[in-house]
C-alpha positions as CSV (number, residue, x, y, z in Angstrom):
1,X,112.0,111.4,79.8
2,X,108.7,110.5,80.6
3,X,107.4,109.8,84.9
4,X,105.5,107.0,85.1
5,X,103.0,105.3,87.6
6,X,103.3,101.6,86.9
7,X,100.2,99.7,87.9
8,X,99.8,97.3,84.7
9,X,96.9,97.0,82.6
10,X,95.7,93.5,83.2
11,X,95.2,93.4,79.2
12,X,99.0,94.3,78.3
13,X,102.0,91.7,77.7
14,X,101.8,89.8,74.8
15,X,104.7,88.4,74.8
16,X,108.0,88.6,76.6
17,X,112.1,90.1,75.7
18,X,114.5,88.4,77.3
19,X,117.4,89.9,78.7
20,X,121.6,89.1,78.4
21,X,123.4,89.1,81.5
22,X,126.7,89.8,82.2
23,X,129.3,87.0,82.8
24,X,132.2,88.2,84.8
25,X,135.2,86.2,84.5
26,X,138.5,85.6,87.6
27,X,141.8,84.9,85.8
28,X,144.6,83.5,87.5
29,X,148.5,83.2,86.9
30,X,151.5,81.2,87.9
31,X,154.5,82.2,89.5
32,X,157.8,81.2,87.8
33,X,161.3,81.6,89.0
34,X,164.3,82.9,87.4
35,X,168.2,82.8,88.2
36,X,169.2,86.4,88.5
37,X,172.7,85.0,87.1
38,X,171.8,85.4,83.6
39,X,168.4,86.4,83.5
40,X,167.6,84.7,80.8
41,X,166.6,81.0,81.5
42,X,165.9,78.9,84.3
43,X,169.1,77.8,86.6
44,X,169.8,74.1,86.2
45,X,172.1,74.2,90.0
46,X,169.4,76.5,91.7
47,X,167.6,74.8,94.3
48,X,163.8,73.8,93.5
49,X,161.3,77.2,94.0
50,X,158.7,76.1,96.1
51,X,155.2,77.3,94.2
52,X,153.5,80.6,95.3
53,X,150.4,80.2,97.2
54,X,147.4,82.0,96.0
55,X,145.9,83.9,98.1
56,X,142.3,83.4,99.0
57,X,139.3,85.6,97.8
58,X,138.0,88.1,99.7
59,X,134.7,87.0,101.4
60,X,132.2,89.2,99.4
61,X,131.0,91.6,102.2
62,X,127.5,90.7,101.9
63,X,126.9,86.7,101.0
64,X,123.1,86.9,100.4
65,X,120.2,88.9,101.5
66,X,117.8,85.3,102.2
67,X,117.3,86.0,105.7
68,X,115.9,89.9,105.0
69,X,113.8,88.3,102.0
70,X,112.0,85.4,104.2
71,X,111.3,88.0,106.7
72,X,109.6,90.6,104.1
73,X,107.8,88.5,101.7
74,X,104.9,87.2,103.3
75,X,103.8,90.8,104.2
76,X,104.0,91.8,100.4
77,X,101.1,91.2,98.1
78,X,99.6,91.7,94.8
79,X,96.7,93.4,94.0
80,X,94.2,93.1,91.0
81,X,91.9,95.5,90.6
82,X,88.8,95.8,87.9
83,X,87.2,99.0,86.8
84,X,84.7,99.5,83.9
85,X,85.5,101.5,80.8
86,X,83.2,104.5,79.4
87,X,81.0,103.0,76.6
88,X,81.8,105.1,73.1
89,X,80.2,105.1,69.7
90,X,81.8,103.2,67.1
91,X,81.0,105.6,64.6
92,X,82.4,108.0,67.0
93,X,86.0,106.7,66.6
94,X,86.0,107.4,62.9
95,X,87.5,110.5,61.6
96,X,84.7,113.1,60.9
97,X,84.9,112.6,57.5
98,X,84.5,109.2,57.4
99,X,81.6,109.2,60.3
100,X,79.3,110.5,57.8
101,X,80.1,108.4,54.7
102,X,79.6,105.1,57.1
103,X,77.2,106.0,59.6
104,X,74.0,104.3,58.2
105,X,76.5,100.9,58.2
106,X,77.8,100.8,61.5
107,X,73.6,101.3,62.3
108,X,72.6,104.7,64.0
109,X,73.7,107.6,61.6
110,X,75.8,110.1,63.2
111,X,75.4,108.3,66.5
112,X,76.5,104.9,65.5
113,X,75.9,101.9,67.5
114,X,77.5,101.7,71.2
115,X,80.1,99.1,71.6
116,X,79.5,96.8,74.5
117,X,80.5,97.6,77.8
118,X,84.5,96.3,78.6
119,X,86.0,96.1,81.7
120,X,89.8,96.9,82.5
121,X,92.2,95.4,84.9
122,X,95.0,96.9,86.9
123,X,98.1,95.3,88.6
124,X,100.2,96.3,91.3
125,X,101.6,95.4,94.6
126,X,101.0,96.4,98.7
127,X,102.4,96.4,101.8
128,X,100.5,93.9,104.9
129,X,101.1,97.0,107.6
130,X,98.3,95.5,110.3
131,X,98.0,91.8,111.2
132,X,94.3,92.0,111.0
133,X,94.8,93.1,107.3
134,X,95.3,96.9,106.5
135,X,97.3,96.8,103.3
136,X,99.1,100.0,102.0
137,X,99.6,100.6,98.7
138,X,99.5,103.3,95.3
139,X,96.5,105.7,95.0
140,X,97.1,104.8,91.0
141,X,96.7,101.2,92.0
142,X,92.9,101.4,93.1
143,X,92.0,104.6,91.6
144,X,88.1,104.0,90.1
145,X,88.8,100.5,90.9
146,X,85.1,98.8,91.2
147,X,86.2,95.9,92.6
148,X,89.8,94.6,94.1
149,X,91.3,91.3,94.9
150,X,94.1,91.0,97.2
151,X,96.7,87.9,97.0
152,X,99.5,86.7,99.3
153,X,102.5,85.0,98.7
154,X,100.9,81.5,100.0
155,X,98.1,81.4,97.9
156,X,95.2,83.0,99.1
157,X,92.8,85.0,97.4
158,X,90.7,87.8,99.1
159,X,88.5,90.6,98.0
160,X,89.4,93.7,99.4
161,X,87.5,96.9,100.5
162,X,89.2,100.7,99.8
163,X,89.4,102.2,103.8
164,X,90.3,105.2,102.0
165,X,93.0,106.8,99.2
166,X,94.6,110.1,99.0
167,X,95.6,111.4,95.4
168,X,98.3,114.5,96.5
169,X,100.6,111.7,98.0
170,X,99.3,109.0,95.6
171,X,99.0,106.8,98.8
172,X,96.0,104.5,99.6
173,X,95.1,101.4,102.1
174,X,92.8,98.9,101.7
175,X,91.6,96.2,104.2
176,X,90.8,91.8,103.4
177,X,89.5,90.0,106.0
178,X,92.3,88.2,107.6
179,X,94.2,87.4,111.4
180,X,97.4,87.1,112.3
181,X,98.8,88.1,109.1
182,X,102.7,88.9,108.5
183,X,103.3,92.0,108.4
184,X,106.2,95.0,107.8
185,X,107.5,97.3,109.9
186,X,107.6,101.0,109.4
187,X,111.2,102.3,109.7
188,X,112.4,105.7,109.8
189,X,112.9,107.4,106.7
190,X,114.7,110.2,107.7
191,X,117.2,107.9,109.0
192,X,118.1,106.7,105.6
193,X,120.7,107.2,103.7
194,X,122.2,108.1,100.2
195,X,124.3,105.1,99.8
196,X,122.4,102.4,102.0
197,X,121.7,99.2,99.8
198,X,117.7,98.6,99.5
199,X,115.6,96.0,98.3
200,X,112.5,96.1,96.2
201,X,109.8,93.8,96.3
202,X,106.7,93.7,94.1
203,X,105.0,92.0,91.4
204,X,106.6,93.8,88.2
205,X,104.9,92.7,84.8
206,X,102.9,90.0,86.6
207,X,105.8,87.4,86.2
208,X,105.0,87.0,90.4
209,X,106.8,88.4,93.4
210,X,110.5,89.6,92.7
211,X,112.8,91.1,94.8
212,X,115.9,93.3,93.3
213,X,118.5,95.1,94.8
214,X,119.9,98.5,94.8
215,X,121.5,101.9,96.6
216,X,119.5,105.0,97.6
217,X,120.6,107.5,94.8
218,X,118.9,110.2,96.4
219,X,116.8,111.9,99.1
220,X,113.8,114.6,98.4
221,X,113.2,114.0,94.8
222,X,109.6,116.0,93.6
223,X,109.0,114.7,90.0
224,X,106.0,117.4,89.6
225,X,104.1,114.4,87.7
226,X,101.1,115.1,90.3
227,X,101.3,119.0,89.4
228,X,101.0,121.6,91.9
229,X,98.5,119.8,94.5
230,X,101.2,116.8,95.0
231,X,102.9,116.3,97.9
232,X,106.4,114.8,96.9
233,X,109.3,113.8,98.9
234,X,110.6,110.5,97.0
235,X,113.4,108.6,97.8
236,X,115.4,107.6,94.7
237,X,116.8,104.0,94.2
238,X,118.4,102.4,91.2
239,X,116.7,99.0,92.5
240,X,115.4,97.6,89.2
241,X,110.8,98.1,89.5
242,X,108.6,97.9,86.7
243,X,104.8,98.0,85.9
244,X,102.9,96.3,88.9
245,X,105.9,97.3,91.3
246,X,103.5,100.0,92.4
247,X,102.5,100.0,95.9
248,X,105.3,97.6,96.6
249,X,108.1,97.8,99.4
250,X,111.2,99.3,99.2
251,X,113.0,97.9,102.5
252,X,116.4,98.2,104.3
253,X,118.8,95.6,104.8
254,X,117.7,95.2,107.9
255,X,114.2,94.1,107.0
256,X,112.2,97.2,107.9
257,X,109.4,99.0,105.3
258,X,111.3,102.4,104.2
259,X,109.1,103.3,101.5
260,X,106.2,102.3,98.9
261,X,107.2,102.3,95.4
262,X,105.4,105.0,93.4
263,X,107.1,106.2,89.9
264,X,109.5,105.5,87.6
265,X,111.4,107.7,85.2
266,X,111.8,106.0,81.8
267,X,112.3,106.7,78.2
268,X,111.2,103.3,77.7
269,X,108.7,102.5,79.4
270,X,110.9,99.9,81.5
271,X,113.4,100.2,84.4
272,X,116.6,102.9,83.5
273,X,117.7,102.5,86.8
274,X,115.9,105.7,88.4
275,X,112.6,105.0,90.5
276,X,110.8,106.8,93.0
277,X,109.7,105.5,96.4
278,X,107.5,107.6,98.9
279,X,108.9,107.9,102.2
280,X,107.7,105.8,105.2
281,X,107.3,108.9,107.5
282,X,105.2,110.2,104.9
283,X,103.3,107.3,104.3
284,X,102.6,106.3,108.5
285,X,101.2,110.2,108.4
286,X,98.7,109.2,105.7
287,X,98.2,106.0,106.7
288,X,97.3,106.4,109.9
289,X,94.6,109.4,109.0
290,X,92.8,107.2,105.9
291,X,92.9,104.1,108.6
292,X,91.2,106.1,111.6
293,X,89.0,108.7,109.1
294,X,89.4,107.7,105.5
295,X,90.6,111.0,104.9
296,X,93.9,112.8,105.1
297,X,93.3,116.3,106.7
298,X,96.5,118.8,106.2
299,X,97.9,122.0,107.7
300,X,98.8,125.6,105.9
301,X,100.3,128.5,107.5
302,X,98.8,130.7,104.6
303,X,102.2,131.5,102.6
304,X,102.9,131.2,98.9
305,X,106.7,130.2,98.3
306,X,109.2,130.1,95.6
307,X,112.9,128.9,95.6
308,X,115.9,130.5,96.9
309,X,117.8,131.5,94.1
310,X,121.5,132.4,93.9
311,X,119.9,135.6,92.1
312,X,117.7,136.0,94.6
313,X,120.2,135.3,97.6
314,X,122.5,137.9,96.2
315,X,119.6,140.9,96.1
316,X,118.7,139.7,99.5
317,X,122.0,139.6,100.7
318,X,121.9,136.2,101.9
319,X,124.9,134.1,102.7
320,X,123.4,130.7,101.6
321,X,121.4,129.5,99.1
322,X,118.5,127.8,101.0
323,X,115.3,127.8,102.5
324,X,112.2,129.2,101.1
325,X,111.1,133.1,100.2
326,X,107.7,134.4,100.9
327,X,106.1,135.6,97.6
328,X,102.8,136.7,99.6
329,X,101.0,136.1,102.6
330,X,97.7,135.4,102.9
331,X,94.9,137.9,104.7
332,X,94.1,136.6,108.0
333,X,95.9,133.4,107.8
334,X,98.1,131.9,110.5
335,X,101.3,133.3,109.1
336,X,99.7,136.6,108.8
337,X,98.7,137.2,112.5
338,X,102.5,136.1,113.7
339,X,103.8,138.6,111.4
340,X,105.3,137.1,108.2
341,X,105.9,139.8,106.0
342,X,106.4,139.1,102.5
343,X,110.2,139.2,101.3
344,X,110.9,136.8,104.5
345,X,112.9,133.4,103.9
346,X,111.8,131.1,106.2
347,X,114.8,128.8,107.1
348,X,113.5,126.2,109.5
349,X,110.5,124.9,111.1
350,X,110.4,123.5,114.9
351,X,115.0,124.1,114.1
352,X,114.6,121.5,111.4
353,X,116.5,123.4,108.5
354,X,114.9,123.8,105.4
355,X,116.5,123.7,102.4
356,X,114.0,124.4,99.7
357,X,109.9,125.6,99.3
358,X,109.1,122.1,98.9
359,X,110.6,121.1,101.9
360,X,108.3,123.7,103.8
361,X,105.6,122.3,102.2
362,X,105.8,118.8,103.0
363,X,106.7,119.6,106.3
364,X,103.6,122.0,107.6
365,X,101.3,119.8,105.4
366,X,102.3,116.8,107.7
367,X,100.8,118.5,111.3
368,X,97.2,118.8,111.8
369,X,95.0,121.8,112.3
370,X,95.7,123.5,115.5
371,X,99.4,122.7,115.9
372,X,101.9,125.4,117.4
373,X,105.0,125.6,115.3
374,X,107.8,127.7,115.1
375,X,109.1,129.2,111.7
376,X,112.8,130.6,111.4
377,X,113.0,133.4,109.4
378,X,115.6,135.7,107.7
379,X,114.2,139.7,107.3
380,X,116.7,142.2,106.3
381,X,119.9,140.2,106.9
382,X,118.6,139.6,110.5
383,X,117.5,136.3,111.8
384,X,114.3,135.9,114.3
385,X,111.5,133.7,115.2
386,X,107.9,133.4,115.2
387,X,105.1,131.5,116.8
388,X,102.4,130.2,114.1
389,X,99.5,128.2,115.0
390,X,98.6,125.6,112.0
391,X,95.2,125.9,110.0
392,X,93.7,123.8,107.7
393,X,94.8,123.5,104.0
394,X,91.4,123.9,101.6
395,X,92.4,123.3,97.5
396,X,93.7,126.5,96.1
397,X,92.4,128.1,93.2
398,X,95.2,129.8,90.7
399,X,93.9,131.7,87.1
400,X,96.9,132.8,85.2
401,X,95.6,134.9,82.5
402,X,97.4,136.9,80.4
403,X,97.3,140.3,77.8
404,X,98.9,141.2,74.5
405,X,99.8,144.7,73.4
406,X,102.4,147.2,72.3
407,X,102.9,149.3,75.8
408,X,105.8,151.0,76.9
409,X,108.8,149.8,76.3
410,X,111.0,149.3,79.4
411,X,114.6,148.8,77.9
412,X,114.4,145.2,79.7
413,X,112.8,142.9,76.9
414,X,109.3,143.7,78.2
415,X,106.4,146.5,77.6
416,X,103.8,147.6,80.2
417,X,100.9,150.0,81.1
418,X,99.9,151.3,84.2
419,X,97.0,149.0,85.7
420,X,93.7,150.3,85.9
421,X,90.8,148.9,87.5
422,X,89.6,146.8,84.4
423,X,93.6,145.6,84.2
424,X,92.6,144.2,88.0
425,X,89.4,142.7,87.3
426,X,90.3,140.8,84.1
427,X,93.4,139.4,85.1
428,X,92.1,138.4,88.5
429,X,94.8,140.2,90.5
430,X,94.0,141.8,94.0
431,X,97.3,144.7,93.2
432,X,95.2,148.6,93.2
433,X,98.6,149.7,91.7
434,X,101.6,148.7,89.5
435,X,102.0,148.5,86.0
436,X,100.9,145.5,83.4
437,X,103.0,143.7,81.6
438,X,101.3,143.7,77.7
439,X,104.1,142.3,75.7
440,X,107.6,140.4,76.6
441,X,110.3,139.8,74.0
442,X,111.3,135.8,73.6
443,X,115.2,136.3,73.8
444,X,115.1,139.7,76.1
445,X,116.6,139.7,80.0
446,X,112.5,139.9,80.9
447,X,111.5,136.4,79.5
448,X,114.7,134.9,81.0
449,X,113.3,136.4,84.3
450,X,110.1,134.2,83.9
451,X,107.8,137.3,83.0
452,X,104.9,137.0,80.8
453,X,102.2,138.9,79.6
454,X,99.2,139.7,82.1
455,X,102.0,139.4,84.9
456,X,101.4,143.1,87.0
457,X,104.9,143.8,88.6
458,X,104.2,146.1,91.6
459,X,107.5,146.4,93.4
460,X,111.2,146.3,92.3
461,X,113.6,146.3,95.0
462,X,111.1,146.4,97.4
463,X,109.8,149.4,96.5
464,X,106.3,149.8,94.9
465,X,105.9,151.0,91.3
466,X,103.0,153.0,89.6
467,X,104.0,153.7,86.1
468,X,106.1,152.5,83.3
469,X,108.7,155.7,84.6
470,X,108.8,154.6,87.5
471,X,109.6,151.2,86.6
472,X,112.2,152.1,83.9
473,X,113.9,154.2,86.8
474,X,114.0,151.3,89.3
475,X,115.1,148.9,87.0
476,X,118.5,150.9,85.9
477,X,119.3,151.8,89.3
478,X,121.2,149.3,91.2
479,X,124.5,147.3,90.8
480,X,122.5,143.9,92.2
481,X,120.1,142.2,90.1
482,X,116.8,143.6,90.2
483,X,114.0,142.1,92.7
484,X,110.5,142.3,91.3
485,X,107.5,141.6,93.1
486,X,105.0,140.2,90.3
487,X,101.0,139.4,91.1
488,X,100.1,136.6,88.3
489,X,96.5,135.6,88.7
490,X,95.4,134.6,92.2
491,X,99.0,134.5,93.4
492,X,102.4,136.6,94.2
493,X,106.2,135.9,93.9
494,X,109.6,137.4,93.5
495,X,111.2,137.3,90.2
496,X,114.9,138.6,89.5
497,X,116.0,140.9,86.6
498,X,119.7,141.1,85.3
499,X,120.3,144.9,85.2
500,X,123.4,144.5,82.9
């Protein structure tokens, strides 16, 4: 399965499949009597059976969304955006081979001669969110865009200027010269509901505006498509969007703007019935900051985080599976002065429960520098709370490297070496002690783990290791599974180990 932005090349679409639908047919019956005398016939002496009145069909519970789709149309465009291509050899698109046998013919040896400069168009939709024209749409919709051109439902044609665009939410508005214009309203997100019928408007495939129906399938969705710097909170609908739906609504029944229409997950390329909208909450956040600075400015609390595990739950001794478990804290950071310790799950934020690490992330990366927060955390069975003041998030820098060797064997699917200085330095870990892992066996208990070479484990059970003995010995004592503290590169997290 592949996740998918869905802006349209302008220069796609040849040609066009058509689709069957389905025809559902309503049978009816008749109603005859029968003399219970025989029970074989019809009774010539029994008096006439008066016919059996259908009964009449259930009004359908919904008749037609009309009203909703007047309302939200105007306020959803399509945008067109132009950017130029890269110019590139000709001879430069041959195989190596091949480059040198026909370089002198295409007319600049190994060179060649440069193809002309082409331009490429993009399609997608937006959302009219001010009536003196702030339109929200796709980051992927504008993205290197040199020029863009707005149009609305009745006709007109503007050219429109990027206020600003934000690639971690893949969220961007831009702004055409216009008054009075309809616009959406922002509902609440949060509010919504797995099971609520949406609607989705956009420009799929450049056929013009469409609007399909569906449910919400499901609620805090992170595809990963945007990789570890995204900031993903989708709501899922089964409404039918396709290339150019991008930056379109996704709208409650009740007419109000509940998300922008981001990714789809195909196998295809086409609708399968699973598409990903980005939450309005999310998107007012970012709107409002590219509108009033044309940049979006996050928070951090100076954690790094990894999933609550049933595995990891049980060596904890938690009784739930949720929130999110502190792998390492940074020096000096916010969470670092109130006391986080690594090891702590932190379970809720201002008492808004959180279930998972992305949850925590999406939520702290919504308040600005400077806001006072509290974080519930779990530490050693026993619940508490602390007082963090928010900082600013700057782009983190992670360097995974790795080493192969022979090592000690630990028993576990994994060898390792006690780390020296020059371990440190060329695997870009801040640990002083621990041992290296050199070598890790495909099908052993320490691969299944997640452990790879150059990882430096320097705690088990939360307690520190030095050597490969003193790892062997903490990894066969215990009933639980093992906990492992592992350093990998720039950052820290917990890892468990099956003992048995």
């Amino acid at each position: 399965m592949n996740y998918t932005d869905f802006s349209s090349p302008g220069r796609r679409r040849a040609g066009w499949q058509a689709t069957g639908a389905a025809v559902a047919l309503l049978l009816t019956g008749s109603v005859i009597g029968w003399s219970a005398s025989d029970g074989f016939g019809p009774t010539a002496s029994a008096a006439p059976v008066a016919p059996a009145v259908a009964a009449a069909p259930a009004p359908l519970a919904t008749a037609s969304y009309a009203g909703v789709v007047e309302q939200v149309t105007p306020a959803v465009v399509t945008i067109r955006s132009e950017r130029r291509v890269r110019n590139i050899s000709q001879s430069q698109e041959l195989p190596e081979g091949l480059r040198e046998f026909f370089g002198d013919q295409f007319g600049q040896g190994r060179r060649g001669r440069q193809m002309p400069e082409r331009r490429e168009g993009g399609l997608g939709s937006g959302v009219i969110v001010r009536p003196d024209g702030y339109i929200l749409t796709n980051h992927h919709v504008v993205d290197g865009a040199e020029q863009v051109n707005v149009e609305l439902t009745d006709g007109r044609s503007f050219k429109a200027k990027v206020v600003g665009s934000d690639q971690p939410s893949d969220l961007a508005v831009v702004k055409i010269d216009g008054t009075n214009l309809q616009t959406l309203s922002l509902g609440d997100s949060d509010a919504v509901r797995i099971g609520d019928v949406v609607l989705a408007v956009g420009n799929p495939l450049g056929v013009g505006q469409t609007v399909t129906m569906g449910i919400v399938s499901a609620k805090g969705r992170a595809t990963a498509r945007g990789g570890d710097a995204a900031f993903e909170d989708f709501i899922q609908t089964d409404a039918p969007i396709n290339e150019g739906n991008s930056g379109g609504a996704l709208v409650s029944t009740g007419g109000q703007l509940i998300g922008i229409n981001s990714q789809i997950l195909t196998s295809s390329g086409g609708s399968i019935g699973i598409g990903f909208a980005i939450p309005a909450n999310m998107a007012k956040n970012v709107m409002t900051q590219l509108i009033e600075g044309g940049e979006v400015h996050r928070g951090k609390i100076g954690v790094t985080i990894q999933p609550v595990t049933s595995d990891i739950a049980s060596s904890l001794g938690l009784s739930q599976v949720r929130g999110a478990l502190v792998s390492s804290v940074e020096a000096g950071s916010p969470a670092d002065k109130a006391g986080v310790r690594r090891g702590d799950v932190i379970t809720a934020v201002n008492g808004e429960s959180i279930r998972s690490g992305n949850d925590l992330r999406n939520e702290v990366s919504q308040m600005l520098p400077g806001t006072a927060t509290k974080l519930s955390i779990i530490r050693d069975g026993k619940e508490q709370t602390v007082n963090v003041t928010v900082a600013e998030l700057k782009p983190a820098t992670a360097g995974p490297a790795e080493r192969e060797g022979s090592g000690n064997p630990t028993g576990f699917g994994m060898a390792v070496e006690p780390l020296t200085r020059d371990h440190a330095r060329e695997l870009g870990v801040a640990a002083t002690s621990g041992v290296v892992v050199v070598d890790v066996q495909s099908n052993g208990r320490a691969a299944d783990a997640g452990i790879r070479p150059g990882d430096v484990i320097v705690e088990v059970d939360r307690k520190p290791v030095n050597d490969p003995e003193s790892l062997g010995t903490a990894l066969k004592n215990g009933s639980r599974p093992a906990l492992l503290l592992v350093h990998r590169g720039g950052a820290s997290f917990f890892a468990t180990l099956e003992r048995q």
